[in-house]
ZADO-1210 file (C-alpha; in nm, 4 decimals, padded with zeros to 6 digits):
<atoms>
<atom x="-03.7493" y="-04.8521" z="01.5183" code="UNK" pos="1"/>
<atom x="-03.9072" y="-04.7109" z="01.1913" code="UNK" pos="2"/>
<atom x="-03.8740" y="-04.9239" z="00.8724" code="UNK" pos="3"/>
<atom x="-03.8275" y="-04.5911" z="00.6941" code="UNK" pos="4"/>
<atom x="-04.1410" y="-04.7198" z="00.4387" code="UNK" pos="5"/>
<atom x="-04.3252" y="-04.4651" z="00.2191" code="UNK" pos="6"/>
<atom x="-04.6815" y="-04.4179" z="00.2610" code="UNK" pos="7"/>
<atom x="-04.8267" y="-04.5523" z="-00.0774" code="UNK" pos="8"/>
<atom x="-05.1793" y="-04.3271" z="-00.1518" code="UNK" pos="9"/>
<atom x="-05.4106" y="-04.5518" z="-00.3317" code="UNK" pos="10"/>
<atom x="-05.3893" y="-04.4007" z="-00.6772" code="UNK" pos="11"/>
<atom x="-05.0198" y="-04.2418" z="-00.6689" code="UNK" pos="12"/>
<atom x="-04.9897" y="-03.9721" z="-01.0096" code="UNK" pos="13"/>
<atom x="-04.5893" y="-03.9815" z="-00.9350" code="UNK" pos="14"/>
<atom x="-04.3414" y="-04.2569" z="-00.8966" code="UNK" pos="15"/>
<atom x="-04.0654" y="-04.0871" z="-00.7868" code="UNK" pos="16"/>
<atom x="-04.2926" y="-03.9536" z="-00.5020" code="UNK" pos="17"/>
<atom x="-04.2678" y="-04.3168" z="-00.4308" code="UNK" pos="18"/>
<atom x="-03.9409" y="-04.3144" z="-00.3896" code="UNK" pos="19"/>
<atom x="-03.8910" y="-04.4606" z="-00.7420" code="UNK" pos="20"/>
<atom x="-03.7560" y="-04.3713" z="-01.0485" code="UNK" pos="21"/>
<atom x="-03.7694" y="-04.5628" z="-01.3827" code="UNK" pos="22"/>
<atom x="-03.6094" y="-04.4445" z="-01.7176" code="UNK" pos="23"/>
<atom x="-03.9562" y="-04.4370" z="-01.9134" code="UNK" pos="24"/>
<atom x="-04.2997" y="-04.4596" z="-01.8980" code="UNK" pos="25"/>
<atom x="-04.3826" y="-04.8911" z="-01.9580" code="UNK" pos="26"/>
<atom x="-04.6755" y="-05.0756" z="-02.1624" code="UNK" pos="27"/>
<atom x="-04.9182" y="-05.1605" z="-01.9085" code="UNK" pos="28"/>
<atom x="-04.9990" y="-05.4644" z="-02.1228" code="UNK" pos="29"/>
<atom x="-04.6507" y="-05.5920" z="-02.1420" code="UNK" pos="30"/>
<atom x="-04.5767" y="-05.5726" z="-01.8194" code="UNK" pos="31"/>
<atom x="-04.4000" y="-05.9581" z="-01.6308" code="UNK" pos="32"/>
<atom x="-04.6183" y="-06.0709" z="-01.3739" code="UNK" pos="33"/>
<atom x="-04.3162" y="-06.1032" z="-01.1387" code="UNK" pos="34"/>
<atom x="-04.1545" y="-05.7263" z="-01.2053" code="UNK" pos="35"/>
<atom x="-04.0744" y="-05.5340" z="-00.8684" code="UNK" pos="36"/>
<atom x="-03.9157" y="-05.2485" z="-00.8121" code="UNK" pos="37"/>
<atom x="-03.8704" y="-05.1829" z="-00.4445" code="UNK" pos="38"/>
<atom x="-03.8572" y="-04.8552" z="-00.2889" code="UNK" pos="39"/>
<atom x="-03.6120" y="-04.6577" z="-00.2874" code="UNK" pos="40"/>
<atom x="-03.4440" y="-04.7050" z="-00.6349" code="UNK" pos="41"/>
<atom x="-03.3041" y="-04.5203" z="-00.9521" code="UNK" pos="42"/>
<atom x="-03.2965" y="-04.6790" z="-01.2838" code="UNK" pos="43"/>
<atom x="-03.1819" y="-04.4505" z="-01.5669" code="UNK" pos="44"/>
<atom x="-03.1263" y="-04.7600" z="-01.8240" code="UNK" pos="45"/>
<atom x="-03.3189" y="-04.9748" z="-02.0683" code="UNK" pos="46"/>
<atom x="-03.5636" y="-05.2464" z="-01.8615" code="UNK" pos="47"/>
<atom x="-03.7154" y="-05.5390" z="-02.0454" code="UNK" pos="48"/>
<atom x="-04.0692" y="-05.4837" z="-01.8929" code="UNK" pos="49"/>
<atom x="-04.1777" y="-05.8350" z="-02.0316" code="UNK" pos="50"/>
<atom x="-03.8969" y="-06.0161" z="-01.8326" code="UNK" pos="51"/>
<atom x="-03.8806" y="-06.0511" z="-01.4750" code="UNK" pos="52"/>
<atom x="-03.6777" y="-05.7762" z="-01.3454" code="UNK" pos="53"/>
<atom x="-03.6587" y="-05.7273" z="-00.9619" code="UNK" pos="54"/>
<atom x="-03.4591" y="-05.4790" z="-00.8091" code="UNK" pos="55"/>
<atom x="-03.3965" y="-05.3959" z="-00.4054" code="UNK" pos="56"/>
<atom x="-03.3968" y="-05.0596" z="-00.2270" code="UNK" pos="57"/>
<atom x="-03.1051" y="-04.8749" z="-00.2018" code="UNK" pos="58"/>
<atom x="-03.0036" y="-04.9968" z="-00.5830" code="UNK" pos="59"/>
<atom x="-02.8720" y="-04.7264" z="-00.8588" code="UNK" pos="60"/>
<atom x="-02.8802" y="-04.8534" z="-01.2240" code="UNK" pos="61"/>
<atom x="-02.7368" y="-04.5557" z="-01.3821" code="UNK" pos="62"/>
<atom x="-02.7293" y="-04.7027" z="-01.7306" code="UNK" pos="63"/>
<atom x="-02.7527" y="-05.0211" z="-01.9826" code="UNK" pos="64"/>
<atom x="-02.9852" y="-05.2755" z="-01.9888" code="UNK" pos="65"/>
<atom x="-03.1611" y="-05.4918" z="-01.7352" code="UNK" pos="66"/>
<atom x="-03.3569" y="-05.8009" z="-01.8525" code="UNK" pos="67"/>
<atom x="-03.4655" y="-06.1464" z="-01.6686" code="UNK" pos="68"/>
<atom x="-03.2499" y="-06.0361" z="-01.3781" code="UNK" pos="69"/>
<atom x="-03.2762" y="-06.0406" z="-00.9697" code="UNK" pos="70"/>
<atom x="-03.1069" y="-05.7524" z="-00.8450" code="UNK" pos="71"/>
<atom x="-03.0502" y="-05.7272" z="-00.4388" code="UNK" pos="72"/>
<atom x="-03.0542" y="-05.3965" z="-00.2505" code="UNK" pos="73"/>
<atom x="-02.7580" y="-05.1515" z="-00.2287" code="UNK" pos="74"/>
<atom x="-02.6396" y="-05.2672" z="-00.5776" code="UNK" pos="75"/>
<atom x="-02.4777" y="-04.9780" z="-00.7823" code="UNK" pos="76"/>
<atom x="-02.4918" y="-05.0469" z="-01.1150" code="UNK" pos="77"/>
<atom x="-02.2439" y="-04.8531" z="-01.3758" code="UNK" pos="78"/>
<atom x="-02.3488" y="-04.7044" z="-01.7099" code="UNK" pos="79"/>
<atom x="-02.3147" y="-05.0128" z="-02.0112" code="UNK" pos="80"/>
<atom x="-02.3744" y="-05.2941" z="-01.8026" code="UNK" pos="81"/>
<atom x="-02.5726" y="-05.5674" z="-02.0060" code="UNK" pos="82"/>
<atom x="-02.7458" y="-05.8184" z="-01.7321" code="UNK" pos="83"/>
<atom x="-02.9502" y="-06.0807" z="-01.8593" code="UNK" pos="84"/>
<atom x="-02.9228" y="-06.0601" z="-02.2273" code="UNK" pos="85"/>
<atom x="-03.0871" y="-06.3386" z="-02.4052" code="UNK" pos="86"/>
<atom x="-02.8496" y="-06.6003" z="-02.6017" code="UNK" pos="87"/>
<atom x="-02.9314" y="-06.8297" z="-02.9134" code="UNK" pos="88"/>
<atom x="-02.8586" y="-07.2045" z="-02.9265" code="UNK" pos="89"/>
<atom x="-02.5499" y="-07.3699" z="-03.1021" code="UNK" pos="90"/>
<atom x="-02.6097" y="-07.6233" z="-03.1143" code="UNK" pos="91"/>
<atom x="-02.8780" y="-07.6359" z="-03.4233" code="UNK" pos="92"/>
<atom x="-02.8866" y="-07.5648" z="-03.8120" code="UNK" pos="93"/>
<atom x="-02.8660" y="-07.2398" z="-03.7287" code="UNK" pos="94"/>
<atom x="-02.8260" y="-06.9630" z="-03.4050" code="UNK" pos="95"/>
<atom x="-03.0736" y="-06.7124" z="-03.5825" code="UNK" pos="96"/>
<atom x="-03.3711" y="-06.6375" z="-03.3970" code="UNK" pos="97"/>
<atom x="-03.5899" y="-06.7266" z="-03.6842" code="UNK" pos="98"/>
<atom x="-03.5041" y="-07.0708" z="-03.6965" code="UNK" pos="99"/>
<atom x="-03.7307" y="-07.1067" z="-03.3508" code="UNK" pos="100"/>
<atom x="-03.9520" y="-06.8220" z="-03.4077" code="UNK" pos="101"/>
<atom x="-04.0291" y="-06.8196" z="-03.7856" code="UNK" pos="102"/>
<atom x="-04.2840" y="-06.5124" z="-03.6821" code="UNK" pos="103"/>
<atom x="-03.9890" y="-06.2853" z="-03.5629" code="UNK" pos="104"/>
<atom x="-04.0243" y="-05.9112" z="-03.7448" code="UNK" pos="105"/>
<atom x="-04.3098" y="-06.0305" z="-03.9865" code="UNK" pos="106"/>
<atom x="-04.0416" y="-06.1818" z="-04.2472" code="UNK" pos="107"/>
<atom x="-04.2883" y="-06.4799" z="-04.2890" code="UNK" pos="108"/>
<atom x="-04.5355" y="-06.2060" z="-04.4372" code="UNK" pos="109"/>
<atom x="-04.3055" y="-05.9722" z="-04.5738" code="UNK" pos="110"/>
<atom x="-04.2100" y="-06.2842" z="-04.8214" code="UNK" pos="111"/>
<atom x="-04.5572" y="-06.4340" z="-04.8400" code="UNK" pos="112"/>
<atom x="-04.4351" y="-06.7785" z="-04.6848" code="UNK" pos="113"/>
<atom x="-04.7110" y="-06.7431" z="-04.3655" code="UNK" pos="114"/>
<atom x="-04.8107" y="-07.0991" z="-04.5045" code="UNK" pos="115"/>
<atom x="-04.5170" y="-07.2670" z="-04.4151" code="UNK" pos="116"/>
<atom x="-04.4842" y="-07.1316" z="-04.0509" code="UNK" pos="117"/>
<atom x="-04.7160" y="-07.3682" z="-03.9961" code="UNK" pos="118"/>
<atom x="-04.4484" y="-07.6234" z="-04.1222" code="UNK" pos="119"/>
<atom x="-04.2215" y="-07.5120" z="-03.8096" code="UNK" pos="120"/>
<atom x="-04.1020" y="-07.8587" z="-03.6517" code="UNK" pos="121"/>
<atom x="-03.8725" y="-07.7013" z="-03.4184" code="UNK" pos="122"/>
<atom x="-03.8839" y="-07.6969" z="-03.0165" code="UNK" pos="123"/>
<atom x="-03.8912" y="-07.3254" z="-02.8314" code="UNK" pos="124"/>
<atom x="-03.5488" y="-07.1979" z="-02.7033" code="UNK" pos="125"/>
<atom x="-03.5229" y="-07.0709" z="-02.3133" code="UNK" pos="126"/>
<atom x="-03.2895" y="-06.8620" z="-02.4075" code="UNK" pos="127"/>
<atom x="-03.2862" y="-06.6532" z="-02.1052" code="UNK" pos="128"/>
<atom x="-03.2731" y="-06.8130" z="-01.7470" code="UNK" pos="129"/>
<atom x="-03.3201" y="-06.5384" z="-01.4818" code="UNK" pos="130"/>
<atom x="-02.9802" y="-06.3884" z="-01.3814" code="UNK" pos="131"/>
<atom x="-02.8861" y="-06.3434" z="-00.9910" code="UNK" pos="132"/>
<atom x="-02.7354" y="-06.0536" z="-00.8300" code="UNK" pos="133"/>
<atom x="-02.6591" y="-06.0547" z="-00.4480" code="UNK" pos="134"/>
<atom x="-02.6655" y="-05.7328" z="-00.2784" code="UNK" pos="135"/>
<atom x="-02.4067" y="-05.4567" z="-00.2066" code="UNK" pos="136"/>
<atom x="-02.2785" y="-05.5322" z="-00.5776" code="UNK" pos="137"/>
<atom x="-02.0951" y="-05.2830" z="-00.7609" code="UNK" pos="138"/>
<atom x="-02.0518" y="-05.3333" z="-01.1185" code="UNK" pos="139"/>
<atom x="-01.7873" y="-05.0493" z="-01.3091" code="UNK" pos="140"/>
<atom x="-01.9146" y="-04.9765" z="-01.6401" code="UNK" pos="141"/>
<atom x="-02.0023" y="-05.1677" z="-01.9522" code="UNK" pos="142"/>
<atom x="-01.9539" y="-05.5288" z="-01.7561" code="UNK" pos="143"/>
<atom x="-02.1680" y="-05.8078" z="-01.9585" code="UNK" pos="144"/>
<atom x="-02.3335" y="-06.0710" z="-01.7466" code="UNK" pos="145"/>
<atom x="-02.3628" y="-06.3685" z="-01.8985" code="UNK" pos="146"/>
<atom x="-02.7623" y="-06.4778" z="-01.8442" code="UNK" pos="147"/>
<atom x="-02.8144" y="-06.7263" z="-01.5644" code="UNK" pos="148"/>
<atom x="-02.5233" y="-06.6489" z="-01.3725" code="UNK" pos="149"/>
<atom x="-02.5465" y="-06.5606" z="-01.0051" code="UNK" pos="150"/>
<atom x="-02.3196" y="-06.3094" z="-00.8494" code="UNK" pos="151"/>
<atom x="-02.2879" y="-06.3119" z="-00.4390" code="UNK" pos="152"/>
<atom x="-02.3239" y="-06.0471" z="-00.1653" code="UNK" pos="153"/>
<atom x="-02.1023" y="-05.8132" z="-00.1782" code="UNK" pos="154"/>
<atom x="-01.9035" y="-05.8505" z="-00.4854" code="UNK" pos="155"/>
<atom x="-01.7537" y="-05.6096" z="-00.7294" code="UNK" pos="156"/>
<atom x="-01.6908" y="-05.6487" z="-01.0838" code="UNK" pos="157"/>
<atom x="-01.4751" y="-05.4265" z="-01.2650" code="UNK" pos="158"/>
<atom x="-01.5271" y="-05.2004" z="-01.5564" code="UNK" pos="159"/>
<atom x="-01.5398" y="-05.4012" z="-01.8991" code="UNK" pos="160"/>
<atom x="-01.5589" y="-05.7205" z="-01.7106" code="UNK" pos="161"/>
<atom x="-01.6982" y="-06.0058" z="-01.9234" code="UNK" pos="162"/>
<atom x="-01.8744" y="-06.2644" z="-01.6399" code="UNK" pos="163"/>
<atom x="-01.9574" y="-06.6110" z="-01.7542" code="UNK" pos="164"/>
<atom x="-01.9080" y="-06.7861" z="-01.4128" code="UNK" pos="165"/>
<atom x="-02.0910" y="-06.7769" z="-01.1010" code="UNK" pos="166"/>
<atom x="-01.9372" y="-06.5192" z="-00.8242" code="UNK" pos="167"/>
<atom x="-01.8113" y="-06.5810" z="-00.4621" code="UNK" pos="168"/>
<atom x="-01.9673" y="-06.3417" z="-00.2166" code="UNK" pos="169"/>
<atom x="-01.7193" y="-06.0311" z="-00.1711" code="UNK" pos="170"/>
<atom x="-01.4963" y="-06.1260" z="-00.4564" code="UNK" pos="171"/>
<atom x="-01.3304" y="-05.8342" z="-00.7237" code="UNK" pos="172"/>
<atom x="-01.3655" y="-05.9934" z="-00.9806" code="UNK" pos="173"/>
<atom x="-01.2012" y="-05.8149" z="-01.3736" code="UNK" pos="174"/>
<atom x="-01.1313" y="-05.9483" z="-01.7362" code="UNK" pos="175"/>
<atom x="-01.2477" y="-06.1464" z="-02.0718" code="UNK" pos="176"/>
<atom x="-01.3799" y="-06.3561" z="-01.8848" code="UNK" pos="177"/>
<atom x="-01.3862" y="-06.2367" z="-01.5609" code="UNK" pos="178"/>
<atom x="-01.1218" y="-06.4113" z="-01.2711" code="UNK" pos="179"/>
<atom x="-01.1406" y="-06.3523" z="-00.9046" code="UNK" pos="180"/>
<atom x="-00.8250" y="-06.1165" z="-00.8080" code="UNK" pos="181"/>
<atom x="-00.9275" y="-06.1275" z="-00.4554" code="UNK" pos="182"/>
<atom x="-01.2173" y="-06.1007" z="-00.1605" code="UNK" pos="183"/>
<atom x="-01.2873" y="-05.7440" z="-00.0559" code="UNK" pos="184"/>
<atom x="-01.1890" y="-05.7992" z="00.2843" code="UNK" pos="185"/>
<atom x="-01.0205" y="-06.1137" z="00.4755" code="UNK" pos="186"/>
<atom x="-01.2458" y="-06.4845" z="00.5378" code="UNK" pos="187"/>
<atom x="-01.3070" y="-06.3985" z="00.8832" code="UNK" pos="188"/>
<atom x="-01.4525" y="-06.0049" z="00.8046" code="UNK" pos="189"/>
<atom x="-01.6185" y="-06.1373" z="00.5309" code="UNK" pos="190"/>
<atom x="-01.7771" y="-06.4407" z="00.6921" code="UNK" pos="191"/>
<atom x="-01.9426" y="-06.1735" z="00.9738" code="UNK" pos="192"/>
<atom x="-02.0602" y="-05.9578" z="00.6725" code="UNK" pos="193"/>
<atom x="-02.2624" y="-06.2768" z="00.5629" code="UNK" pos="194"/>
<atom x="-02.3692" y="-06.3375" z="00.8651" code="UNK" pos="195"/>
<atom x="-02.5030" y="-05.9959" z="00.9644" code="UNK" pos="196"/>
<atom x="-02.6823" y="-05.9592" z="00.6327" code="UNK" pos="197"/>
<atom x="-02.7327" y="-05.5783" z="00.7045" code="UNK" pos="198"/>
<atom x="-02.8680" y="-05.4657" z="00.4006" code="UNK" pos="199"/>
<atom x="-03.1832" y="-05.6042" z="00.5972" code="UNK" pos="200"/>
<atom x="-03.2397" y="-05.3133" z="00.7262" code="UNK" pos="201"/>
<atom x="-03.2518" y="-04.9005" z="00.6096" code="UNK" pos="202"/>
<atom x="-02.8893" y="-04.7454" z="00.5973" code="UNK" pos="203"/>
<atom x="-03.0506" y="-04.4706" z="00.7995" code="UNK" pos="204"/>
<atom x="-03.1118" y="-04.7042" z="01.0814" code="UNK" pos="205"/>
<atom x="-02.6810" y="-04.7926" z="01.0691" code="UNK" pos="206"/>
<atom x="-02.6130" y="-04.3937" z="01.1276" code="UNK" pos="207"/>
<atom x="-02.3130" y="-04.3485" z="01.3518" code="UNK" pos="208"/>
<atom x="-02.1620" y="-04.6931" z="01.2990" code="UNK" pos="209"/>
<atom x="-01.7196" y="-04.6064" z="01.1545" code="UNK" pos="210"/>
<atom x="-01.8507" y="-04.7172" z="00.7339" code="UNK" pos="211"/>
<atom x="-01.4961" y="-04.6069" z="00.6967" code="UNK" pos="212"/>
<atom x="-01.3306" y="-04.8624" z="00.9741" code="UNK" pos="213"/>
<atom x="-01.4821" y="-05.2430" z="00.8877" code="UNK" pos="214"/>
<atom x="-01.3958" y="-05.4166" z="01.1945" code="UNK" pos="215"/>
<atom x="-01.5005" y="-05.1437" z="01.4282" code="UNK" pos="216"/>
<atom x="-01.8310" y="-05.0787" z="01.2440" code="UNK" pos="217"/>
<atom x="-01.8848" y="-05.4418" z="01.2324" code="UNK" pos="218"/>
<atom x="-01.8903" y="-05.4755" z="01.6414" code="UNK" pos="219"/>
<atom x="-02.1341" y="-05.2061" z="01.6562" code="UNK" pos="220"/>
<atom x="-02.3799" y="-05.3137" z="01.4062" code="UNK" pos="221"/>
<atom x="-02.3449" y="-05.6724" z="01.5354" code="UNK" pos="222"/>
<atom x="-02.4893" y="-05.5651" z="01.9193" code="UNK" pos="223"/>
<atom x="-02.7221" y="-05.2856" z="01.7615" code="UNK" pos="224"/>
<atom x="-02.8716" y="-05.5313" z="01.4528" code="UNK" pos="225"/>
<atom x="-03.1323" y="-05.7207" z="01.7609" code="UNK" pos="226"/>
<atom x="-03.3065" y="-05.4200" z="01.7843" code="UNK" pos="227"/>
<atom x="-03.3753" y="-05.2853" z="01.4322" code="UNK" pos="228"/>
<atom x="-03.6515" y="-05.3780" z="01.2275" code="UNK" pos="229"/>
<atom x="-03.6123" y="-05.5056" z="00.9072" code="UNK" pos="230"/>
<atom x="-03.6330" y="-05.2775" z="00.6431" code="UNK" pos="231"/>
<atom x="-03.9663" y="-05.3087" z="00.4106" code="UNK" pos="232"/>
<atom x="-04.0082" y="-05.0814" z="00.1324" code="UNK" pos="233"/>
<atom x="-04.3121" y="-05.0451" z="-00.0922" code="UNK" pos="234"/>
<atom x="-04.2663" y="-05.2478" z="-00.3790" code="UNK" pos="235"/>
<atom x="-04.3703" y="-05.0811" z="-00.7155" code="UNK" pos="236"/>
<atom x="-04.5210" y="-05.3923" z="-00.8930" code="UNK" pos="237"/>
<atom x="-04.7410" y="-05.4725" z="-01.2425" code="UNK" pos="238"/>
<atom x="-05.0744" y="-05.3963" z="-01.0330" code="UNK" pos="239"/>
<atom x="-04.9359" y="-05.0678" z="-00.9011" code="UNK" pos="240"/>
<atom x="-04.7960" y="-04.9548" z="-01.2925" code="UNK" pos="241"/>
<atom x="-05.1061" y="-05.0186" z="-01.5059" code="UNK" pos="242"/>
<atom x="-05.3158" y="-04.8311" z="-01.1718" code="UNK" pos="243"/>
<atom x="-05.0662" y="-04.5840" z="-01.2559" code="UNK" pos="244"/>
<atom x="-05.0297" y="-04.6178" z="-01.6446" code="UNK" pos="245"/>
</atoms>
């Protein structure tokens, strides 16, 4: 069975002839060594290219902004969503970003104190631990996602939603903060969606199988999974953007 993967030419002049689409043309010098886009995927919102963003085939990010964030395949991903946005410490004098990074905007210039940066007795701030989606997750729009949380297979979060807390595989999840209102289907469906993982292989490759009637597609796609190949797209890395860019 076909894995369905572009042929990548060694110099490509398009991405979307890749099967690819990103929302603007990036820095190839501030590109994360870990970014990875893999083919096919849309993303029509704002990506922190310095972060590591990765993001699976079969993903839409239709708008917001993506930054230090794992992203699975099949995700759809609503207009406002926020994933990965950095926070500031508490627990110090002060949460401003200048009280780590005294060289933030060139204030330390602006006000000719660039002799007391060196002064600076304060420890970094990891402010931004990488941020975990599962795959076939469906975010409504505008959700926030706190940084460093991990959100299972399968879940959806509703519009607005406000996550601070990891998320079960296949729970709906809505609310400041977001609760868990219930699974998408029952234990036992939901325990042979986890086991199946079939977002291992193309969606073409599951034509003909009921979408529409869970239980029913289920039994097919349980006998037929043995005999597809897993699904490998082309992954659109740094290398392949500053070739590109």
């Amino acid at each position: 069975m076909s894995t369905d993967s572009p042929d990548s030419p060694e110099t490509p002049t398009r991405l979307e002839d890749l099967g690819v689409q990103l929302p603007a043309r990036p820095d190839p010098s501030g590109l994360a060594a870990s970014l990875s886009f893999e083919s096919p995927c849309f993303v029509q919102g704002d990506v922190d290219w310095a972060t590591e963003v990765r993001l699976g085939a079969f993903s839409v990010f239709y708008g917001g902004r993506i930054a230090q964030a794992s992203i699975g395949r099949y995700c759809s991903i609503a207009p406002g969503a926020v994933l990965g946005s950095a926070e500031h410490p508490m627990d110090r004098l002060t949460t401003s970003i200048v009280g780590f990074d005294p060289r933030y905007h060139n204030w330390h210039d602006v006000l000719n104190r660039a002799d007391d940066v060196e002064l600076w007795n304060v420890a970094g701030f990891a402010g931004r631990p990488v941020t975990t989606i599962g795959n076939d997750v469906w975010f409504g729009a505008d959700v926030f996602v706190k940084a460093g949380i991990t959100i299972g297979d399968g879940a959806v979060i509703a519009a607005r939603s406000v996550v601070t807390k990891d998320v079960p595989p296949y729970a709906v999840m809505a609310g400041m903060p977001a609760r868990t209102l219930r699974l998408r289907f029952n234990e036992a469906t939901v325990d042979r969606l986890l086991r199946l993982c079939w977002w291992r292989f193309s969606i073409f490759d599951l034509a003909g199988a009921p979408f529409d009637r869970i239980e029913e597609c289920l039994d097919i796609l349980e006998e037929r999974a043995p005999g597809l190949s897993h699904y490998e797209g082309l992954r659109v890395d740094r290398e392949l953007l500053r070739k590109m860019y």
